[in-house]
N, C-alpha and C positions, 0 to 999 in steps of 0.2 A: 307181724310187726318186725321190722330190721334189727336185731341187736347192736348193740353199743358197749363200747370195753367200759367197765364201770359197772357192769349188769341191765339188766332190760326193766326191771320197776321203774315207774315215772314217777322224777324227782318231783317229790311235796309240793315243791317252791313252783311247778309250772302249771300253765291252765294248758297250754298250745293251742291257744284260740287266736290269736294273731288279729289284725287292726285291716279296714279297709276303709277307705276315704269315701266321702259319701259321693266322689266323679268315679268312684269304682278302681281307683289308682291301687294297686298293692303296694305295701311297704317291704322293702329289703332292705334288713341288718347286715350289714358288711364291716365285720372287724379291722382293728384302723391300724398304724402301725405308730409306735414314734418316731419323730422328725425334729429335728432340729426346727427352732422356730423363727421364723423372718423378724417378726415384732420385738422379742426378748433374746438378744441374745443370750446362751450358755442355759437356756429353757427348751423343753420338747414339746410339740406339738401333737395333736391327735391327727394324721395322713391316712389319704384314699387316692392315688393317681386318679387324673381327672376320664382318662380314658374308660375306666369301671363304669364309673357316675352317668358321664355321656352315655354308653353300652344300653342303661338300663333306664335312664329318661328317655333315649330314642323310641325306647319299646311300651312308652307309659308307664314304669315303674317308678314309685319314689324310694331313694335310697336313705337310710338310715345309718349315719357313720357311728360302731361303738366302740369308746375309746378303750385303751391296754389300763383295763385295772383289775382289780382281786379280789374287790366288792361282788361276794358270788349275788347278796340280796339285789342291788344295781342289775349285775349282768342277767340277774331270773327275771327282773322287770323288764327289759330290754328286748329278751330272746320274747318273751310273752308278747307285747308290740308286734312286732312283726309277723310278717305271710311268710318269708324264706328269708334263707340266709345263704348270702354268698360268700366266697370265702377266695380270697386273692392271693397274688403271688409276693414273693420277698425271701429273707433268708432261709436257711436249713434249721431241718426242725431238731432238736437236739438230743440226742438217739437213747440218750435214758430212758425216753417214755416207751420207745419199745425194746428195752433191754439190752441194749448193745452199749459197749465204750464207743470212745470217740475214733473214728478212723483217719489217718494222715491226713485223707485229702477233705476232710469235713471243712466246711469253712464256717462264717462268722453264724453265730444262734443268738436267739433273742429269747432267753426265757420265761419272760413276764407272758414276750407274743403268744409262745408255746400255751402256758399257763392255760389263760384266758380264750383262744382259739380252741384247743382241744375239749377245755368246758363247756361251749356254746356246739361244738360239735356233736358231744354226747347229748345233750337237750337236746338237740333240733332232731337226733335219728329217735329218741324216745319219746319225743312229744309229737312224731310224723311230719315234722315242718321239711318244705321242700329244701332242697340243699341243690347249689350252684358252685361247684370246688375247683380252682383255678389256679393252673402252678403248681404251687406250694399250696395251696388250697385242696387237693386232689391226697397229696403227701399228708397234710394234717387229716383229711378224712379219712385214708387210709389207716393211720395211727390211732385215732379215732375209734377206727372198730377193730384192732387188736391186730393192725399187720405192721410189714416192719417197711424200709426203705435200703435204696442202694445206697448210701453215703455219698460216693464218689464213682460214678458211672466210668468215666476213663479209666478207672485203674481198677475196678472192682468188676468190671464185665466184659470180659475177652472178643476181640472184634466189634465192638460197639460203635457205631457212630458219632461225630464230636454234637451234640447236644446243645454244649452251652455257645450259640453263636452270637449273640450279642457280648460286646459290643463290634464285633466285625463287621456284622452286620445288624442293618438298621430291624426296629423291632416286629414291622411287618414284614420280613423278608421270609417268602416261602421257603423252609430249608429241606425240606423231604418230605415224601408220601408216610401217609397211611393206610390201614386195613381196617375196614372195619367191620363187625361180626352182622349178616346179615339175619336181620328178625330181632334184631336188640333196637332199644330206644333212641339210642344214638342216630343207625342206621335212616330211621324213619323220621326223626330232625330233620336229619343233613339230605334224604331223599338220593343218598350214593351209598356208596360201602369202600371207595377208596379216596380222597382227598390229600389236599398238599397245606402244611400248617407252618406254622414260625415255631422257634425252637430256643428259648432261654433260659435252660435247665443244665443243671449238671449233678442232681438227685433224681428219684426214680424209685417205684413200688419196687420192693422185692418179692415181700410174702403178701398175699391178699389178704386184706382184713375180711372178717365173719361179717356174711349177709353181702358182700360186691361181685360182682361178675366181671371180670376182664372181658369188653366190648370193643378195645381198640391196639394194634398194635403199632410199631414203626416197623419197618424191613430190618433190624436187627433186631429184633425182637421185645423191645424196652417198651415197656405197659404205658398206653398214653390217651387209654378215657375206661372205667370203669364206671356201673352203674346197678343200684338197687338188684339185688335177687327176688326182691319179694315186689309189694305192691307201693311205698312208698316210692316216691319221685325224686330221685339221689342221683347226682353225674357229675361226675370228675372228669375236667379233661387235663392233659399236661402240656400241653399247647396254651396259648393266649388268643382266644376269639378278639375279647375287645379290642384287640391290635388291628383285627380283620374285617370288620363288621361294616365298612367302607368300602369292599373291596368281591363280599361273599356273602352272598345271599344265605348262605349253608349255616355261617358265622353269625348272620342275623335271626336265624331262625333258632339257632341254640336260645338267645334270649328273651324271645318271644314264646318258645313254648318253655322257658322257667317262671316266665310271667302269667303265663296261662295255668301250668301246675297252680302257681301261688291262690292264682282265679278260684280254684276248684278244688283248693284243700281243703276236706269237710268242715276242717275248724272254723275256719275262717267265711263257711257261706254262709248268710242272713243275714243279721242287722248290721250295717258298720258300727265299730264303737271299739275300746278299748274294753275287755275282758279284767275283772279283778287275779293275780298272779296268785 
C-alpha cells in the first residue's frame, strides 16, 4: 500500500469502495476551485474548466465536481462516492505544508484549496483510490506524500527552461520534449519514451514524496510525470493532456487508461451502488 503524509492507517471515516453506474460509467471526483460567480455578483462559485470535464466524458467517465470546503464528514462522503480522483491545475500550493517559508517568487495560494485538496489526496492514496494529478495536481500529490516543491523554477533552478508559457502562448502550444523512463507506466500509456507537451507552470517537484517514482523528465531536468512505486494506480503529470487530447492520441490514452484503473479498482468491482462511508 502507498504511504501518505498523515500516516498509512485508514481513516475511520472511509469505505474506498467507490460508486459505478449501472451503464458501467466510473465516477471521478475532481476538486473544484472558487470562482467568482456570474449569477451573484461579490459570491464565489464552485469551478472545474470545462476542458477536464470534456477530457473524461470523451473517455465515458462521469465527473463529479467537490466543492472548497472543511466539512471533513462531507468531504469523507464524497471521496467514498467516487472510482478516482483527479486533481487539476491553478495556483501555488503554499509551502507551509511542506515546511518551507514563503519564497520571493511564490505567487498567489489558495488556502482553503490547499486545505481540502491535500485531504482528499491523503484518502484517496490510503484508501487505494486511483489518482489522476494534473498541474498543480501533481504538486499537491507530491506534497501529499511528504515531498516538497520548487517555489519558483526561474530563480530557484540554475539554467532551467522558461516553463511558464502561457499566456505567450496559446494553451495547447507544444513547448518542449520529454523523457520518459522506459518500463514505467507512463511509458506504456503513451507507447513512446519521449514526447512534446504544453508547459503552464512555474512550480515544480523538488524532493520526491514517499511511495512516487520520477517516470518523466524535461531536458533541464525539471520532474514532469511521477507515478506509484508500489501497485496502486497514481500519475502525476506536469504538463496539461486535456489541453492535448484533440491533438494526441498518447494524451487520450492517458485518460482512458485512468478510466480503466477506475474499472478495475478492487473496491469498486461488483454490484454498482453507493457503499455506507
Amino acid at each position: 500500500m502507498m504511504s501518505a503524509k498523515g500516516g498509512d492507517a485508514l481513516d475511520s471515516r472511509l469505505s474506498g469502495q467507490g460508486y459505478r453506474s449501472e451503464a458501467g460509467r466510473v465516477l471521478i471526483g475532481i476538486p473544484a476551485y472558487a470562482h467568482a460567480c456570474d449569477a451573484l455578483l461579490g459570491r464565489d462559485s464552485a469551478a472545474v474548466p470545462n476542458t477536464y470535464i470534456d477530457a473524461l466524458v470523451q473517455v465515458g467517465a462521469s465527473p463529479l465536481i467537490i466543492p472548497v470546503v472543511d466539512d471533513q464528514d462531507l468531504l469523507a462522503h464524497l471521496i467514498n462516492l467516487v472510482d478516482g480522483l483527479m486533481l487539476i491545475g491553478g495556483p501555488d500550493v503554499d509551502p507551509v505544508h511542506y515546511g518551507e517559508t514563503a519564497h520571493p517568487g511564490l505567487r498567489q495560494i489558495t488556502p482553503s484549496r490547499d486545505r481540502m485538496e491535500l485531504r482528499l489526496t491523503v484518502w484517496a492514496l490510503q484508501a487505494q483510490i486511483p489518482i489522476l494529478a494534473i498541474c498543480r495536481g501533481i504538486q499537491v500529490l507530491n506534497v501529499a506524500a511528504g515531498g516538497s516543491l520548487w517555489q519558483d523554477i526561474a530563480s530557484q533552478v540554475p539554467n532551467a527552461r522558461k516553463h511558464d508559457q502561457h499566456p505567450d502562448y496559446r494553451e495547447d502550444h507544444l513547448a518542449h520534449p520529454i523523457q520518459i523512463a522506459p518500463g514505467s507506466r507512463l511509458a506504456g500509456i503513451c507507447r513512446q519514451t519521449r514526447i512534446d507537451v504544453n508547459s503552464l507552470h512555474h512550480q515544480a517537484i523538488s524532493q520526491v514524496g514517499q511511495g512516487l517514482a520520477v517516470v518523466a523528465r524535461a531536458d533541464d531536468g525539471i520532474i514532469e510525470a511521477v507515478e506509484s512505486s508500489g501497485e496502486q494506480w497514481v500519475l502525476g503529470v506536469q504538463w496539461h493532456p486535456e489541453w492535448l487530447v484533440a491533438r494526441s492520441k498518447a494524451m487520450l490514452a492517458l485518460f482512458r487508461a485512468f478510466r480503466d484503473a477506475c474499472h478495475s479498482h478492487p473496491a469498486v468491482a461488483g454490484s454498482p451502488g453507493v457503499w455506507p462511508g
